[in-house]
Each structure stands twice: as C-alpha cells, then as structure tokens.
ZAMARGU-4260 file (C-alpha; in steps of 0.2 Angstrom, whole numbers, plus 5000, padded with zeros to 4 digits):
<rodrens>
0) 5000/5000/5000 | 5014/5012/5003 | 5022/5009/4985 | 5004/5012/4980 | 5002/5029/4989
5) 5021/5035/4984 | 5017/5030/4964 | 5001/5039/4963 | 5009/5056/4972 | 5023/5055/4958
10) 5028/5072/4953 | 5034/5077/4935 | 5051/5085/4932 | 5044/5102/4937 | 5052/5099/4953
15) 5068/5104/4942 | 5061/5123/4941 | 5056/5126/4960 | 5074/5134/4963 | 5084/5150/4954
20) 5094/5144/4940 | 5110/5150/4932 | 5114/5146/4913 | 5133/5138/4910 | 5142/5151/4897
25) 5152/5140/4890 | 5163/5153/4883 | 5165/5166/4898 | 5162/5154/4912 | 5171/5139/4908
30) 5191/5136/4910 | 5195/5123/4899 | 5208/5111/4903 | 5221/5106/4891 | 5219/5088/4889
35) 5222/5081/4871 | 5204/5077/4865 | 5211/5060/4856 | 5217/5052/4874 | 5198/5054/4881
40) 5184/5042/4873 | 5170/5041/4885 | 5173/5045/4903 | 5161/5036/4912 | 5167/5045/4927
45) 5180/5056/4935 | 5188/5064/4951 | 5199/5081/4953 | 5212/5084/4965 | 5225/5096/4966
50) 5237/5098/4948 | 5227/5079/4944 | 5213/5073/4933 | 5207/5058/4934 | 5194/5049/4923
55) 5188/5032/4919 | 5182/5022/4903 | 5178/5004/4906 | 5179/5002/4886 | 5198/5003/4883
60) 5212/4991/4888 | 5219/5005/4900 | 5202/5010/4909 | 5210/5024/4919 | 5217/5039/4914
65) 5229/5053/4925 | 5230/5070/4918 | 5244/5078/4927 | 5242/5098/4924 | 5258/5104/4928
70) 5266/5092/4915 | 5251/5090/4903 | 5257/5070/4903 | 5245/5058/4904 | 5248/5041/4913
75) 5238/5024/4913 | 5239/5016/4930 | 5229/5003/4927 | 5225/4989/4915 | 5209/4977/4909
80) 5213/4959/4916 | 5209/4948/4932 | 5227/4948/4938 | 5230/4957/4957 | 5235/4973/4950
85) 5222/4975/4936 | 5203/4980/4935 | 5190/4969/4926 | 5175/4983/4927 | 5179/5002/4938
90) 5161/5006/4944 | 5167/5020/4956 | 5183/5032/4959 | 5185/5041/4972 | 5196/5053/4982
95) 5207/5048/4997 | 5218/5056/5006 | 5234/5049/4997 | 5226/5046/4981 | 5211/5039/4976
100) 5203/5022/4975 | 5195/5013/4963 | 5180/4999/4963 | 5180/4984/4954 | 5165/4979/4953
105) 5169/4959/4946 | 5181/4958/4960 | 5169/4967/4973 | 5187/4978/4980 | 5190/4993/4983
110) 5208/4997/4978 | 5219/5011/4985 | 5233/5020/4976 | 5243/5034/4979 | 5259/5042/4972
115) 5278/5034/4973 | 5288/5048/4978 | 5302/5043/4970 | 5297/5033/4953 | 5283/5047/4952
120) 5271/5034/4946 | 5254/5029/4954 | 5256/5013/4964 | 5243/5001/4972 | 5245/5001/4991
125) 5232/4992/4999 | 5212/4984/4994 | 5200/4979/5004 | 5184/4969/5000 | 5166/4979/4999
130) 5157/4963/4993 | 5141/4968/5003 | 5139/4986/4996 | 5134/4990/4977 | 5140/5010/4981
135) 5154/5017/4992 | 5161/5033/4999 | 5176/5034/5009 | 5178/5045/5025 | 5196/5044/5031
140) 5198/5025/5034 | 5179/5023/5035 | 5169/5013/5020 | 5150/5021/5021 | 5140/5012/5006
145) 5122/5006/4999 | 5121/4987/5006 | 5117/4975/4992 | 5117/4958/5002 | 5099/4960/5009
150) 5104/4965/5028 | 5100/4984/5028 | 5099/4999/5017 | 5116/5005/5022 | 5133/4999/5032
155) 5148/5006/5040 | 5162/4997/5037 | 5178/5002/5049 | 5197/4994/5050 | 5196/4980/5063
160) 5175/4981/5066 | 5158/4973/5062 | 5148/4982/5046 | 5135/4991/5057 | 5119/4989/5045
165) 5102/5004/5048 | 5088/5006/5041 | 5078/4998/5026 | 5066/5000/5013 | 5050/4996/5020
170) 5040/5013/5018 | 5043/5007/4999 | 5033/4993/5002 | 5050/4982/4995 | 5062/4972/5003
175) 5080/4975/5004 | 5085/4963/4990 | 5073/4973/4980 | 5074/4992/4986 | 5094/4992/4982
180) 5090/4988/4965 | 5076/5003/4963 | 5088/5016/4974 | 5106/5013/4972 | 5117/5028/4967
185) 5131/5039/4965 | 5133/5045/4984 | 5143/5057/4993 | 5153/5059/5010 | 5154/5073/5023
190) 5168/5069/5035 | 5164/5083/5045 | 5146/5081/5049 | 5146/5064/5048 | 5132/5064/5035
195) 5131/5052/5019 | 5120/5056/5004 | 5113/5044/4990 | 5107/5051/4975 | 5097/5035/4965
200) 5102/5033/4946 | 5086/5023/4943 | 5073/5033/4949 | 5072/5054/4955 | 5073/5049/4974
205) 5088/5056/4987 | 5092/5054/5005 | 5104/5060/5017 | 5108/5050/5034 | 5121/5053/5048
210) 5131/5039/5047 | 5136/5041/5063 | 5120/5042/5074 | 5114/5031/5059 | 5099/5041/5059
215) 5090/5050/5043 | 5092/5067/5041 | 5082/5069/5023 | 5075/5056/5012 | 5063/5064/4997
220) 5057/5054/4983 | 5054/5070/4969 | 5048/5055/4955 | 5046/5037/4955 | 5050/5026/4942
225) 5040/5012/4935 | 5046/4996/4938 | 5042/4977/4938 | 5045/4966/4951 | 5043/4950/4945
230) 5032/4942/4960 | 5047/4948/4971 | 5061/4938/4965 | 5069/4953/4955 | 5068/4970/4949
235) 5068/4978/4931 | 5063/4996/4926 | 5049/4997/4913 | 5056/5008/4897 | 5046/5022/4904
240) 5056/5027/4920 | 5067/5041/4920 | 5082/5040/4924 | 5090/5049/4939 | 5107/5056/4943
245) 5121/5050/4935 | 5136/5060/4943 | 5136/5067/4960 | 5152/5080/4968 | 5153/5087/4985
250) 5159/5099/4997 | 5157/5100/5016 | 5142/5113/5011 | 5135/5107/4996 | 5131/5092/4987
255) 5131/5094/4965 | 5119/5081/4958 | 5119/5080/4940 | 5102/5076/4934 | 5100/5065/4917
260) 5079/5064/4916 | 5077/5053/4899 | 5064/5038/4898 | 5076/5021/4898 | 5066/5020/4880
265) 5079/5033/4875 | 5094/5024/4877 | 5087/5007/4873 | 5084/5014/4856 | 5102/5022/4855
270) 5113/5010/4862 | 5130/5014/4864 | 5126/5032/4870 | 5132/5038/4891 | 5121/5044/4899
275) 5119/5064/4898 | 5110/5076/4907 | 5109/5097/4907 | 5104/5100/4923 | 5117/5100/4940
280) 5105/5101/4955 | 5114/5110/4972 | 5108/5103/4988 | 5113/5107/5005 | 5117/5093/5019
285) 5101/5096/5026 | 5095/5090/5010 | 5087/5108/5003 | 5086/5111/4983 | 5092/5127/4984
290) 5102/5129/4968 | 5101/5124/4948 | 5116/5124/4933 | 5108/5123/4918 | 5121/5118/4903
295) 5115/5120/4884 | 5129/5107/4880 | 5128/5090/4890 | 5137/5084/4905 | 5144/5067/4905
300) 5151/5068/4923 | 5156/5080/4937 | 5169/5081/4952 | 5174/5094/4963 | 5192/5096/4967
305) 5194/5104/4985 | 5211/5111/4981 | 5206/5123/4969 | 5190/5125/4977 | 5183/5122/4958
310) 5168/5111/4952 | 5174/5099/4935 | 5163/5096/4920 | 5165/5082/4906 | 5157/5091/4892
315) 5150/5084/4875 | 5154/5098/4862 | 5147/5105/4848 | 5161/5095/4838 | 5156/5078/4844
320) 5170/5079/4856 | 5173/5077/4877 | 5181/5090/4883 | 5184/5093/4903 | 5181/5113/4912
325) 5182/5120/4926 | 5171/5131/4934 | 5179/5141/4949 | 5170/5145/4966 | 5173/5163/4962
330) 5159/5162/4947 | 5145/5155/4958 | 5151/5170/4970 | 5148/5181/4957 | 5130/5178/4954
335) 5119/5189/4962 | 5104/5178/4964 | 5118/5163/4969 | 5122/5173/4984 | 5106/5173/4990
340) 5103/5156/4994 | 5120/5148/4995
</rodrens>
C-alpha cells in the first residue's frame, strides 16, 4: 500500500524549476583544461584533486586515465585483466587522502593508490573487500555504502570492526533485496558532519543519513519510476522510467547532483550512447534544493576538486568531442541571485 500511495503522488520534472537557476556560458564561464581530446573516449566518470585529473572508461584496455596539469602528461595506471593489479570493470573512483581508490565491481574491492615519491608513478597500496555494498564513499579510513546483500539499506564498514547495518526499505513497500535495485546511486561523503547522501540513478529519489547516529536526516522521493518486480524475486525498470542522477560532487556545504531525466526508451533505442543530462542540481546537507546549473551542451560527469575550490565538467561539444572545464568557486560568487541562497 505504501508503494501504491508514493506511485500515485509521483511528481513530473517540474520539481527541476522550483529553485533559481544560472545558465553555463560556455565561453565566459568555463576554463578549459588542456587535455588532448584524442586520449579521452567516453569517461564514464571522474575525480579532481589538486594539479590531477582523473577519469575512467571501462571500454579501453587502460580504463584509467591521470592527467597531470603541471606536466600535461598523461599516465595509465591501470590495465583490463583479472590479475591482482588489474581492474575487470571500475564502477566507482573516488578521492582519498593519498590518492584515490577505485572499485572493481567483478572483484567486489576497493583498491587504494597513491603516488611513489620517488618513481613518480601511481602505485597500488592496499584493497579491501566491499562485497556487501553496490555503492561506496570513503571517510578517512571509514567505508559508508548502499548494502546489496539483503541486511540493511546501508553499512559502516571500519578497519578491525563489524559492518553496522540501519535502516531499510520498507516505507517502499519492498524488501532489501529489491529496494537496492530501485535506489542505488552515486553517493557522497561529509567527514565533518558525519552525513552520507545517496542520490538513485534509477529513479528521482535522494536521501541523506548521519552515518554516525545512523539516523536519517532527509529522504525525498521527487519522482518514481516504473518498475516490475517480477512476484518479488527481481527487479527491472519498465522503458518508461526516467532516469536519475548520474554523477554526484561534493563539498562539506553542498552536494552537486547532475540530473539526466530521459525515459530508459531513449537509450534502449540508442545503444552505445552515456548517459547525459543538462541540469546540475545543488543541495545542502540538510538535504534543501536550493540551487540549479543549467548547461546548453551535455554533461557526462562531474567532480569537485577541493584544492582549487573548483567544480569539473566532462562536456559533449558541439564538435562531437569530450572536453573537461572547470568552473571556479569565484563564478558561483559572482551571481547575484547565487548569493542569496548559498
């Protein structure tokens, strides 16, 4: 019955409009970065820290790609194969305080790298094993992620303890095994506050917990998708679901959601194309809309890179090309109407 109700109370993708918005100029506000368009295919993803730019594209033989930007060399520290030091399918990269981390999704590790100091090359140092979470964030040597083994909604995972498991997906009316399915997605870490944020792929549905007090702190369901269940022993999307949000950044104050909003029908009937969306939602940890980017040009992917205080686009260009940009702080600073509500 609660499925039933939170169907029928399904909002359209009006909800994009309920907050002030600020077009992307491409050509004023965006500072491109100078990465040879022939080295990037399709990132399916990305992260930016400091000088580096990091993306990912499972297709090639070397999936991940380092962009160093005070040499403009490119490195590949990682290759396709099942052996210890190589990657079968990267489903998530993330930031660490060393490095970064990658998840192979196949091999159900996280695996941690960060630079040799003396080779200057990136280097595997440790993995461990996340096999009971589909999605991760990391928070200093703390695993936060979406559980996919049927024991909770979400788990804390810390050096030397038991995962502590909370909540569930009962005021869905589905089962664990089954709500993972309908609301996994891109997530995002807040050290400080202790607050963890999911934002689905398959469905327009967010929330925000304290990983801590494993308590929620926002959970908002702005459109559900349609889906079958199959008499509860699986899930699949009906082809006229939307889908979600496909790339997620973060700050300790804001959370950047970048918004796709095409029926699955779209991209069954163009197989081959990455998802893309135009919209990057802004959300406090509290878990309030407050703010909207609108780009004329799609958005593959997006990262925020703390050093230079700087949110990353992967951008599909006029020419057919990606190209990656970088929009710094000081523009969202600059917008009148920005300043008023963040």
């Amino acid at each position: 019955m609660s499925l039933m109700m939170l169907t029928g109370c399904r909002n359209s993708s009006a909800w994009l409009n309920d907050v002030p918005d600020a077009k992307i100029d491409f050509a004023s506000d965006v500072e491109w970065i100078d990465v040879p368009t022939d080295s990037i295919s399709d990132p399916e993803m990305m992260v930016a820290f400091g000088e580096y730019l990091l993306w990912v594209d499972n297709q090639l033989a070397s999936p991940v790609r380092i962009f160093d930007g005070s040499t403009g060399e490119i490195s590949s520290p990682v290759q396709t194969g099942r052996a210890s030091n190589e990657m079968l399918d990267v489903q998530e990269v993330l930031r660490t305080e060393a490095g970064f981390a990658l998840k192979d999704t196949f091999k159900k590790r996280l695996y941690f790298y960060q630079k040799n100091t003396v080779s200057g090359t990136w280097e595997q140092s440790a993995s461990t094993d996340v096999s009971e979470f589909c999605w991760v964030s990391i928070a200093g040597d703390t695993v936060v992620g979406q559980l996919m083994d049927g024991t909770g909604r979400y788990g804390v995972k810390s050096p030397g303890q038991e995962i502590q498991r909370f909540e569930d997906y009962s005021q869905y009316g589905l089962d664990n095994a089954s709500g993972w399915g309908l609301f996994m997605g891109h997530s995002a870490v807040n050290a400080v506050s202790g607050r963890y944020a999911v934002f689905s792929c398959y469905t327009g549905a967010y929330e925000i917990v304290d990983y801590r007090d494993t308590a929620t702190v926002c959970s908002k369901v702005l459109e559900m998708s349609s889906f079958n269940d199959h008499k509860g022993r699986y899930l699949s999307m009906r082809p006229d679901s939307k889908t979600g949000f496909i790339s997620v950044a973060s700050n300790t104050k804001y959370i950047y959601a970048l918004y796709d909003g095409k029926e699955l029908s779209y991209y069954m009937s163009n197989p081959g194309i990455g998802l893309r969306g135009h919209d990057i939602c802004v959300f406090d940890w509290d878990g309030n809309y407050v703010f909207r980017l609108h780009s004329a040009d799609p958005v593959r992917c997006i990262s925020w890179n703390e050093e230079r205080q700087s949110l990353y686009l992967c951008v599909l260009t006029d020419s057919g090309e990606y190209r990656f940009g970088e929009i710094p702080y000081a523009w969202f600073q600059d917008i009148e109407i920005h300043k008023e509500h963040i």
